[in-house]
Z-matrix of the N, CA and C atoms (Angstrom, degrees):
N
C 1 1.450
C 2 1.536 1 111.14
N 3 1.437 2 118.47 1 -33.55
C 4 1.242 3 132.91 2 -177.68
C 5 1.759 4 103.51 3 -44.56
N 6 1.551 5 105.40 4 -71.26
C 7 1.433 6 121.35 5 156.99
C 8 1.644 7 118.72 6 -4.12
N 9 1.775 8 90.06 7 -80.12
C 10 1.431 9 101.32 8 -160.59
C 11 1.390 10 110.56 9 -56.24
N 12 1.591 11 125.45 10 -42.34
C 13 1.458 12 125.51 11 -167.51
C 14 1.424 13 98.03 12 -99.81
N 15 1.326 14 145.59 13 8.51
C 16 1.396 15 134.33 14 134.24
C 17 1.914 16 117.83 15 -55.20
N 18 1.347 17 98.16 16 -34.85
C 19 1.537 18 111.70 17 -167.92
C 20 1.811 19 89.40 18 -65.98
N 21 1.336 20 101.04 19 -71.83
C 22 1.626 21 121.56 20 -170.05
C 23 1.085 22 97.20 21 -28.26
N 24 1.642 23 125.27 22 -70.57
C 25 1.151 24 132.86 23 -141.85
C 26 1.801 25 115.33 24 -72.67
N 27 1.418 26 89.61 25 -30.86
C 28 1.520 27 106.63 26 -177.44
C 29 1.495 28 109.94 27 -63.28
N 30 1.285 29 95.88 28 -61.57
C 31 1.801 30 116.48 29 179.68
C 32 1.685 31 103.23 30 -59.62
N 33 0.914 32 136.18 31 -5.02
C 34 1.600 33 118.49 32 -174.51
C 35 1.773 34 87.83 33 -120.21
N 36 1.072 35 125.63 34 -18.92
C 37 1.781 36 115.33 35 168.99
C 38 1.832 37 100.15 36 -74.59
N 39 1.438 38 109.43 37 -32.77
C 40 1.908 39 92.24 38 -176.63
C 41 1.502 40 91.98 39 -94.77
N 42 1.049 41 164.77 40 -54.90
C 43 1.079 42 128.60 41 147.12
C 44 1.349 43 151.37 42 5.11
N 45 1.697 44 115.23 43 -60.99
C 46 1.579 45 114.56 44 158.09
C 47 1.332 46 115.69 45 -48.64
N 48 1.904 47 105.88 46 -47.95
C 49 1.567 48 112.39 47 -167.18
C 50 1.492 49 103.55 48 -77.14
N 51 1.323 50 109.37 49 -27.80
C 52 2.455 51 87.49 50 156.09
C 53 1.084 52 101.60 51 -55.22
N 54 1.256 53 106.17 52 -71.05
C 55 2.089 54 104.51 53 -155.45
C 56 1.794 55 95.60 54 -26.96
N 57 1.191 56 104.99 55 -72.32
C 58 1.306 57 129.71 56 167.52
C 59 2.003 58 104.30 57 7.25
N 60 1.314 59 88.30 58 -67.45
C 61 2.078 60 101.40 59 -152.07
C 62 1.511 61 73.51 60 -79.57
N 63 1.708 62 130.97 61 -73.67
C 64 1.261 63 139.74 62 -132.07
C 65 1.628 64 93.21 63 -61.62
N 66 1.606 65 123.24 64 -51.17
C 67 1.504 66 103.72 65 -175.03
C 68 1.534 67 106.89 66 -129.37
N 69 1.242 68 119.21 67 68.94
C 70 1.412 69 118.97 68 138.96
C 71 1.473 70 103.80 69 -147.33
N 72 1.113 71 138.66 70 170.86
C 73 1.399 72 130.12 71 165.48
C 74 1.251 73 138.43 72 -93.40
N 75 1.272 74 96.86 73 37.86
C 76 1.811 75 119.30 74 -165.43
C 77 2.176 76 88.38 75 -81.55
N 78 1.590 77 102.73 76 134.95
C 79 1.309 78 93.85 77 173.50
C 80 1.489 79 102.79 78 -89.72
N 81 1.211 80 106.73 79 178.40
C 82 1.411 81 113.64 80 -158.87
C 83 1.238 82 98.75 81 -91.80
N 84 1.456 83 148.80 82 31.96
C 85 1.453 84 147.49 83 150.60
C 86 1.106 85 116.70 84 -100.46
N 87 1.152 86 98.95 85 -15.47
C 88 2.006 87 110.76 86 167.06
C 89 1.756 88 112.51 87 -86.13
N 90 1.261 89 80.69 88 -32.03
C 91 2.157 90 67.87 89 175.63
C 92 1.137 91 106.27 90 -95.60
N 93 1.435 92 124.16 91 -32.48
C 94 1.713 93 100.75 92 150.73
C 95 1.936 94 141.22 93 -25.34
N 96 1.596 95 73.01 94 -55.69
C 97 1.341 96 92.69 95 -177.38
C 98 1.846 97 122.46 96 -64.21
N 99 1.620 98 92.43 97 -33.88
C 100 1.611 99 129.43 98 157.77
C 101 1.498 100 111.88 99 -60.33
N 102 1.087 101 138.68 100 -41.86
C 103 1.487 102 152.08 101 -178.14
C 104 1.541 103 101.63 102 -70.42
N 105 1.175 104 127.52 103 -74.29
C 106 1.601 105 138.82 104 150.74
C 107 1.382 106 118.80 105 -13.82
N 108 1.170 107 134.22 106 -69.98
C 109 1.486 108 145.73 107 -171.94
C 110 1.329 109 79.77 108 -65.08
N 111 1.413 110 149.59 109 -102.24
C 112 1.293 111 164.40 110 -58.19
C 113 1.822 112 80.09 111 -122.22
N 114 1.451 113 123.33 112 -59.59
C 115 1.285 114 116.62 113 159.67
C 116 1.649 115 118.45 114 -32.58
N 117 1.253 116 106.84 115 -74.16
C 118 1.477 117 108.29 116 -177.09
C 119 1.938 118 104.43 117 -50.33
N 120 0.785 119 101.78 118 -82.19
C 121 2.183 120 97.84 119 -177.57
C 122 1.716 121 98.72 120 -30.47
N 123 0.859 122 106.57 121 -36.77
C 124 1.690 123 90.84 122 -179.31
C 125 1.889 124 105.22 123 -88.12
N 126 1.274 125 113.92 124 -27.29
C 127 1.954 126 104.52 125 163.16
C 128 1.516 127 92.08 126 -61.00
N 129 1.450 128 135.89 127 -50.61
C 130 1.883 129 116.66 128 -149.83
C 131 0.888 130 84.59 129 -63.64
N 132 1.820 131 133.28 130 -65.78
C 133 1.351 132 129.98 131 -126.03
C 134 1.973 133 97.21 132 -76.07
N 135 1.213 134 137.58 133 -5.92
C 136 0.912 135 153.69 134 149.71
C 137 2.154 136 90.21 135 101.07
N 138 1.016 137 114.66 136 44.27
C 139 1.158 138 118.64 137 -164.46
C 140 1.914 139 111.66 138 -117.67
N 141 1.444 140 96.92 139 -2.82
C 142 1.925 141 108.20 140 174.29
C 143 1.605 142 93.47 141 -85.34
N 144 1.021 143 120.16 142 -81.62
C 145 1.645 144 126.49 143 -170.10
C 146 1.361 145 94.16 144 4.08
N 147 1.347 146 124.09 145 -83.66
C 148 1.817 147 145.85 146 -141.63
C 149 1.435 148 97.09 147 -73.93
N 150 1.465 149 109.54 148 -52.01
C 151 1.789 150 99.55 149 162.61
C 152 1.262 151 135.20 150 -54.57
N 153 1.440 152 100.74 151 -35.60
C 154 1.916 153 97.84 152 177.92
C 155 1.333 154 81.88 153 -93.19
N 156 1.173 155 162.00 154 -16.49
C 157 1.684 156 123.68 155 166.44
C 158 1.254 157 127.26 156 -55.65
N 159 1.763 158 112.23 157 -39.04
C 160 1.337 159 125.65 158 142.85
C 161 1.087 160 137.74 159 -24.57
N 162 1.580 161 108.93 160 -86.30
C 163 1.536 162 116.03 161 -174.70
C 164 1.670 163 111.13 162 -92.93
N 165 1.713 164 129.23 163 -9.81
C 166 1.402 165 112.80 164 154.67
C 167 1.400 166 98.46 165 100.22
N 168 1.625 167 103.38 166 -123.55
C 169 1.140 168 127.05 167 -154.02
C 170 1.959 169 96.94 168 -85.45
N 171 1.553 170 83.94 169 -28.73
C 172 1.968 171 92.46 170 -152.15
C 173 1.648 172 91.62 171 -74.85
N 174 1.455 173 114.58 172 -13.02
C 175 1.692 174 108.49 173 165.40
C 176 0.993 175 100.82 174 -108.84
N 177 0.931 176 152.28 175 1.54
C 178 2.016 177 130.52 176 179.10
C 179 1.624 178 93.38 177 -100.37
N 180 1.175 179 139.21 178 -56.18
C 181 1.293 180 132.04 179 -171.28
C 182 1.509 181 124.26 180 -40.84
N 183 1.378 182 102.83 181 -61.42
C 184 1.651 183 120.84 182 159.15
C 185 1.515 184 112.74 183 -20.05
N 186 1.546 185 128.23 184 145.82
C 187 1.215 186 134.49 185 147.52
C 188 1.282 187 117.02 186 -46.92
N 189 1.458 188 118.58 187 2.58
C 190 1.487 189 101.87 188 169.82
C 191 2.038 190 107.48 189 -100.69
N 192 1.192 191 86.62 190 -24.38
C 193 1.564 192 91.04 191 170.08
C 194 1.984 193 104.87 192 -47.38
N 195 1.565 194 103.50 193 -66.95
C 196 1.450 195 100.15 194 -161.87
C 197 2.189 196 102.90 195 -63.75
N 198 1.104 197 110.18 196 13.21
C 199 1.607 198 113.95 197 179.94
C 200 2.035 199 97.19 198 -91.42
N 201 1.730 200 92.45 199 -36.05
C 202 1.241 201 80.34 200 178.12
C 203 1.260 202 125.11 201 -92.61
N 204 1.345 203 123.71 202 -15.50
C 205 1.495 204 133.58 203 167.92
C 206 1.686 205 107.08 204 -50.31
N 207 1.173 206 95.87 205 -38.27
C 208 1.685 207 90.96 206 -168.75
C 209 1.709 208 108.26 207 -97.45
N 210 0.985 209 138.78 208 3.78
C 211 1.445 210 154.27 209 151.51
C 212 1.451 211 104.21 210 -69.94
N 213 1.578 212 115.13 211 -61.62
C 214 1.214 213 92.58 212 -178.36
C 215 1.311 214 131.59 213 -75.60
N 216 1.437 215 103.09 214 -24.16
C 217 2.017 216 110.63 215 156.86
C 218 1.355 217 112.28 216 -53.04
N 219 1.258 218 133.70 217 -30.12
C 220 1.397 219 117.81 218 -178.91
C 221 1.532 220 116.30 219 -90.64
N 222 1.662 221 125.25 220 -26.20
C 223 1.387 222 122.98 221 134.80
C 224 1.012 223 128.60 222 -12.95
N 225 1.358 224 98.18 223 -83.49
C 226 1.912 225 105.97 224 -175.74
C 227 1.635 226 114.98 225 -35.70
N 228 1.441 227 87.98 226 -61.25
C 229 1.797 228 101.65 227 -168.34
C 230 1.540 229 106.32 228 -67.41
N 231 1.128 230 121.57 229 -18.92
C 232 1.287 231 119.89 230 -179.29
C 233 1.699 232 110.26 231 -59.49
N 234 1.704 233 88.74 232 -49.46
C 235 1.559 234 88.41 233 -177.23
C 236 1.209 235 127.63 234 -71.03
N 237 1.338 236 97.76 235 -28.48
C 238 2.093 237 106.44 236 -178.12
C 239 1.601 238 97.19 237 -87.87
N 240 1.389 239 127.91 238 -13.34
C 241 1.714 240 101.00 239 -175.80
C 242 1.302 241 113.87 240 -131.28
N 243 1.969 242 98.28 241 8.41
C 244 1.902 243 104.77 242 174.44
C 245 2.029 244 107.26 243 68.11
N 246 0.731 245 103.99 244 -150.12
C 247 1.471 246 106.40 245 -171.27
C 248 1.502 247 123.96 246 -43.20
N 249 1.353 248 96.43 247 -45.02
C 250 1.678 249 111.51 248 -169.77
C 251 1.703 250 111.50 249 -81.12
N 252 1.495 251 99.54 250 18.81
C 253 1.521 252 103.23 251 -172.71
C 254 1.667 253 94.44 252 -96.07
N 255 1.185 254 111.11 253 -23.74
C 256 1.259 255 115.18 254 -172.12
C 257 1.637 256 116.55 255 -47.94
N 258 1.604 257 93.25 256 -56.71
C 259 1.792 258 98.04 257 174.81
C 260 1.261 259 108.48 258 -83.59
N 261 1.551 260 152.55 259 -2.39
C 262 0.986 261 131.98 260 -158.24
C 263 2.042 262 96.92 261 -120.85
N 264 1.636 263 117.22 262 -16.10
C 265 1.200 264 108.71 263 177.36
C 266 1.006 265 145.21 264 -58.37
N 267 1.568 266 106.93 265 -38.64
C 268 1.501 267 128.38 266 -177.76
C 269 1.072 268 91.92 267 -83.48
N 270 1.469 269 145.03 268 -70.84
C 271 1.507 270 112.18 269 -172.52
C 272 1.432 271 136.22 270 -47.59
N 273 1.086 272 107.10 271 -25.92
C 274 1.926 273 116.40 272 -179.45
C 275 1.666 274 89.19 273 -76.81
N 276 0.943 275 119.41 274 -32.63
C 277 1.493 276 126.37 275 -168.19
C 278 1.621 277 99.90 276 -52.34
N 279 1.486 278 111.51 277 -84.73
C 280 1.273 279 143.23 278 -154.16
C 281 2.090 280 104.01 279 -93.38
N 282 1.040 281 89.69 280 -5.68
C 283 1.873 282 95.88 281 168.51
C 284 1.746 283 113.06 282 -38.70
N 285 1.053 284 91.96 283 -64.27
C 286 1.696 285 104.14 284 -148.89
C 287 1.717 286 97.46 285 -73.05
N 288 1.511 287 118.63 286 -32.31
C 289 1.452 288 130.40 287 -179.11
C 290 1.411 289 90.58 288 -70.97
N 291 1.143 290 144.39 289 -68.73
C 292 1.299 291 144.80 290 -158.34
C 293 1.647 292 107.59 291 -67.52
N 294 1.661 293 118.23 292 -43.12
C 295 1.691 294 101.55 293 -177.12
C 296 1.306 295 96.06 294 -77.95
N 297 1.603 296 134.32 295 -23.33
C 298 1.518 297 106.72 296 -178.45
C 299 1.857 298 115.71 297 -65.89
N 300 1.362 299 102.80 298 -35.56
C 301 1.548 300 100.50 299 171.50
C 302 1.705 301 117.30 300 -64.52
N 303 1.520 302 123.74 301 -10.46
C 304 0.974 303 133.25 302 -177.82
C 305 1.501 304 94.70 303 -77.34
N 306 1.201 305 111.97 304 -86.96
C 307 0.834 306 104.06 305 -166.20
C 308 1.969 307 132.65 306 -80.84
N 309 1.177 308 110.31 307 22.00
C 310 1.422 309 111.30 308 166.99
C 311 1.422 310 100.47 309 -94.44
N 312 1.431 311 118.46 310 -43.68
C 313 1.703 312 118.72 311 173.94
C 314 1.648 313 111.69 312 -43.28
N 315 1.263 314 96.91 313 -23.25
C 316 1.749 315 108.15 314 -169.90
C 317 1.623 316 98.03 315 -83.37
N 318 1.017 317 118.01 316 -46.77
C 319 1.886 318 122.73 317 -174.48
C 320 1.249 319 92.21 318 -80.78
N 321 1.496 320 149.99 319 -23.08
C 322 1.418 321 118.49 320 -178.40
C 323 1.161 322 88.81 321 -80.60
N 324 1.339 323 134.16 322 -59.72
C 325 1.451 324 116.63 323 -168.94
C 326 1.777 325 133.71 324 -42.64
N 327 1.463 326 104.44 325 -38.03
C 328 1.331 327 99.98 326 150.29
C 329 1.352 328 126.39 327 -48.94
N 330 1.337 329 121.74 328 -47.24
C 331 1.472 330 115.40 329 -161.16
C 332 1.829 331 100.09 330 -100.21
N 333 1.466 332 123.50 331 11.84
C 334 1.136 333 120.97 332 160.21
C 335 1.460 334 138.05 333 -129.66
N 336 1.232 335 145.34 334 114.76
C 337 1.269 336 120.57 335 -162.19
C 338 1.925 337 121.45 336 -71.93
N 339 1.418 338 86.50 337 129.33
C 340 1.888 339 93.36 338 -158.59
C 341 1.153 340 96.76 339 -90.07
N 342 1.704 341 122.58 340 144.54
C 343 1.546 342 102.59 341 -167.20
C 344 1.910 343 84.40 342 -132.60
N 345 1.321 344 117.32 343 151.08
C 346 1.128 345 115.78 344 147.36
C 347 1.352 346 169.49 345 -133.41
N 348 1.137 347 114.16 346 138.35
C 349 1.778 348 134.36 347 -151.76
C 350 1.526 349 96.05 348 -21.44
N 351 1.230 350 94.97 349 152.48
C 352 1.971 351 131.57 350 -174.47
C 353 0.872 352 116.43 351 -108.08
């Protein structure tokens, strides 16, 4: 069951975010950016936890997952460093997710020729 409502859950968030691109004219760095926030308000409101216990993978994968990675990095640090946790959480947070996408985006490109759009 774990499976099935990871699948569901996943597939009906890229879904909204088609509907999303196909009929409004929001570019797609804004619903990113929309995907993110919407993660994080659902880490404050303490209302992600119970969903990704639910749906798993099909919510942590999503851009709303990395909204909550970095909410809860700025939590933590908030409490151990008081104010200055604010700017320093989400990055310690979301570091290690972001240089691995750094740098694997970097090795496909070596091993593929990247061409660009016209």
């Amino acid at each position: 069951m774990d499976y099935f409502n990871a699948f569901w859950v996943g597939g009906l968030i890229c879904a909204l975010v088609q509907i999303l691109m196909e009929k409004t004219k929001m570019m797609p760095g804004r619903i990113m950016v929309l995907l993110v926030v919407t993660g994080a308000v659902l880490s404050a409101l303490g209302w992600y936890e119970p969903f990704q216990d639910f749906a798993g993978a099909g919510a942590s994968v999503p851009l709303l997952g990395f909204g909550n990675v970095l909410m809860k990095g700025v939590k933590e640090a908030v409490q151990e460093q008081g104010f200055l946790g604010l700017f320093a959480g989400g990055f310690r947070a979301g570091a290690v997710g972001t240089s691995a996408a750094l740098i694997f985006g970097y090795l496909a490109s070596l091993l593929s020729k990247p061409k660009m759009k016209e």
